[in-house]
C-alpha positions, -999 to 999 in steps of 0.1 A, spaced: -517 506 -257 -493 490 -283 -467 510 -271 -472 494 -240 -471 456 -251 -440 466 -273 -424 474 -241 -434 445 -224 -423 427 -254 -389 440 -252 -384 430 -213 -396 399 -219 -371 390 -246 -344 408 -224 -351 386 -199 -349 352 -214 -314 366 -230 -299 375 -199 -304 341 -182 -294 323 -217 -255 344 -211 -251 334 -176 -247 300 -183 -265 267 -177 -270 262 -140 -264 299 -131 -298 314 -111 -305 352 -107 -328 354 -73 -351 386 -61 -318 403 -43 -298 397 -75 -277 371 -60 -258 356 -88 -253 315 -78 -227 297 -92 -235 264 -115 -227 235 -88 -188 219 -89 -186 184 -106 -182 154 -88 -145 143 -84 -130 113 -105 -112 88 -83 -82 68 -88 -75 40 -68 -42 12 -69 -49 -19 -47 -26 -10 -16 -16 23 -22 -1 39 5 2 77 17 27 87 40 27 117 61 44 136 40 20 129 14 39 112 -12 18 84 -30 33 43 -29 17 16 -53 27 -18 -54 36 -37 -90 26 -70 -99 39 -96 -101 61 -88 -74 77 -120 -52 63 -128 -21 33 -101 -20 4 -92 -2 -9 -81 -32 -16 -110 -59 -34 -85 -84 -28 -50 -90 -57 -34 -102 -61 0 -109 -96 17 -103 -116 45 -116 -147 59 -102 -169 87 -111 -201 100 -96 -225 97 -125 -224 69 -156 -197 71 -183 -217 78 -217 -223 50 -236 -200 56 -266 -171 67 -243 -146 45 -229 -118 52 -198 -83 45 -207 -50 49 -182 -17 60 -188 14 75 -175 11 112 -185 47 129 -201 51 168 -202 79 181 -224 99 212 -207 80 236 -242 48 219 -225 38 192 -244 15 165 -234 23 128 -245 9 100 -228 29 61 -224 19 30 -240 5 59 -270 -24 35 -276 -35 38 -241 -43 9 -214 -81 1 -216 -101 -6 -187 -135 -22 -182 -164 -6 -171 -188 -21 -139 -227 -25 -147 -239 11 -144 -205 24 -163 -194 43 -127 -163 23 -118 -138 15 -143 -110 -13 -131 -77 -23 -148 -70 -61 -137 -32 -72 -129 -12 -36 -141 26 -41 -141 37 -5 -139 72 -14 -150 61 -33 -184 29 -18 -189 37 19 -183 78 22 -187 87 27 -148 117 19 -125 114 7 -98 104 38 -68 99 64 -99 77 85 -93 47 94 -123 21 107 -130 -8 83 -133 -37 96 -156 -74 85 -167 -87 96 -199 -123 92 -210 -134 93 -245 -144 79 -277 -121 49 -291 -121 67 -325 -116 102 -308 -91 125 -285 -95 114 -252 -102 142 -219 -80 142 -190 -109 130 -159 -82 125 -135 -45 123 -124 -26 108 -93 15 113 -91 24 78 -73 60 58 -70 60 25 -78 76 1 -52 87 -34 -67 109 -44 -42 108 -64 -7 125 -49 22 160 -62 34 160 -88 60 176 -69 91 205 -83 108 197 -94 145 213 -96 177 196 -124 195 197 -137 226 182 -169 239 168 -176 284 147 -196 301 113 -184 307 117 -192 342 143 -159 343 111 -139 326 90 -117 349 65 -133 334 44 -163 344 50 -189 317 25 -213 306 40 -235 301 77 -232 308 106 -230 281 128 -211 258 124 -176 250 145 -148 229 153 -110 228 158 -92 196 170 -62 179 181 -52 142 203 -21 158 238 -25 154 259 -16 181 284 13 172 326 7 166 333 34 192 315 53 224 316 87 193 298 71 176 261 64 169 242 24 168 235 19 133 197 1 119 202 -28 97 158 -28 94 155 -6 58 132 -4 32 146 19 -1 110 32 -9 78 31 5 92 21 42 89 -10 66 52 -21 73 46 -44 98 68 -73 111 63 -104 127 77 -133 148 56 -170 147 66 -207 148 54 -234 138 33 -243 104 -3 -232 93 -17 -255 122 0 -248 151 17 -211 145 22 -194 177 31 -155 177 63 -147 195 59 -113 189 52 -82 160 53 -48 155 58 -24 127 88 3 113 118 2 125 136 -8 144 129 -43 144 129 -49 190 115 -69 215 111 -97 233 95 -130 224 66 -142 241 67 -170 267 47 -206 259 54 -213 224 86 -228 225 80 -253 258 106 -279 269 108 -315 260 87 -335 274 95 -368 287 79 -386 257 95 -368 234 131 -373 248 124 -401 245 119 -404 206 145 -373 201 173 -375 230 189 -353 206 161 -325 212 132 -305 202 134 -284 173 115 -250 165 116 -232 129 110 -192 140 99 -175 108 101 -134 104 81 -123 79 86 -86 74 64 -63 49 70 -26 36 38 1 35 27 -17 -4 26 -54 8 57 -68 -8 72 -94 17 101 -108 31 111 -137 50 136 -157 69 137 -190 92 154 -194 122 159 -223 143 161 -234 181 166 -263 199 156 -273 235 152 -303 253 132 -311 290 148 -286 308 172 -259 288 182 -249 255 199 -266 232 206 -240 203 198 -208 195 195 -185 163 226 -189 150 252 -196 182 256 -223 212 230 -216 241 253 -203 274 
């Protein structure tokens, strides 16, 4: 009989050993299916307007840029379950020496601050260029790193993006001014209209029509025609890439009327604005102006109506 419970004894010890070497998590079912611990949760991290492109290459804007979309760059970093409480997440642009070497840039690390329940971690107003040592469409690698101030700090996640500081050009158009009348259209009410294209005709029949719409890194966004101010804008038309063609709607740029002549023989004058954006939110613009008066135009973008 003690033989017996010393056996048992044994097993029983076995047993609690064999599930302490498999690891925490790790379960050992009646068909001696061996389960793997579950995967953690992915950290997450996020640049107001970052773009992807199809070929999967990264874009963040930089702040302050001139004329953006984006006011504040903030960078964001999430995680699944609440950041212990002595820890704190930090970002950086992560270095790798050709013998392997780690180094990270600023050295003291960027610290970011945490929401209520410690899960999202945000940056405010980054400047990649100042803040982190980047040109302007470089690409990096952005890293987070969690640990204790007075400690070494843990990778918890990494992003390669390019940095894109830089408005896209203004293209150079070919316009060309009618009278709604001539449109296919029915025009409400009746006036001026315009074609436009940024492709450049070619020097020769060998040769190919050239785009003057370019962005140098993350690529032209979205584009737009309108006139008139913040009360009375009317779209003449948008789009987005390149090229930059189309036609302008009819009815917001209407003839003269007779009162009006009659204050400004001279005319009626529009201000067009393009506003053109790349894939980040950095804009551009330009004004353009055309002049009609009861019954034809006056002047157009640039030249002498026909």
């Amino acid at each position: 009989m003690k033989k017996l419970l010393l056996v048992l004894l044994v097993v029983t010890l076995a047993s609690f050993l064999l599930v302490g070497c498999l690891g925490e998590g790790t379960v050992v079912d009646g068909d001696d299916v061996i389960i793997p611990p579950p995967v953690p949760a992915a950290v997450t991290i996020a640049v107001t307007n970052e773009y992807t492109n199809a070929a999967g290459t990264t874009y963040v804007p930089n702040h302050p840029v001139k004329d953006t979309a984006a006011t504040d760059v903030d960078v964001t970093v999430t995680f699944t379950e609440a950041v212990e409480a002595d820890d704190v997440v930090y970002i950086a642009k992560q270095m790798t020496a050709q013998d392997g070497t780690v180094t990270y840039f600023p050295e003291d690390l960027i610290e970011t601050t945490p929401n209520a329940a410690r899960t999202i971690w945000t940056k405010e107003d980054v400047n990649f260029l100042t803040d982190m040592d980047v040109d302007d469409c470089e690409s990096f690698c952005l890293v987070a790193l969690v640990g204790n101030p007075c400690c070494e700090k843990v990778e918890a996640a990494k992003e390669t993006v390019k940095v894109d500081s830089t408005v896209p050009v203004i293209p150079t158009f070919t316009f060309k001014c009618g009278d709604c009348n001539a449109c296919e259209t029915t025009c409400e009410p009746e006036g001026a209209y315009f074609t436009f294209t940024s492709l450049v005709d070619a020097a020769s029949a060998c040769d190919e029509d050239t785009d003057s719409c370019d962005d140098k890194c993350s690529g032209v966004g979205t584009w737009s025609f309108k006139v008139g101010g913040s009360c009375d804008e009317c779209v003449l038309a948008v789009g987005s890439g390149c090229p930059v063609a189309g036609t302008a709607s009819c009815g917001c740029l209407p003839w003269q009327t007779a009162a009006e002549y009659k204050i400004t023989p001279a005319g009626k004058d529009y201000t067009v604005v393009f506003t053109i954006a790349d894939n980040v939110g950095n804009k551009n613009t330009e004004t353009y102006e055309i002049t009609v008066d009861t019954d034809s135009i006056v002047y157009c973008i640039g030249e002498q109506a026909e």
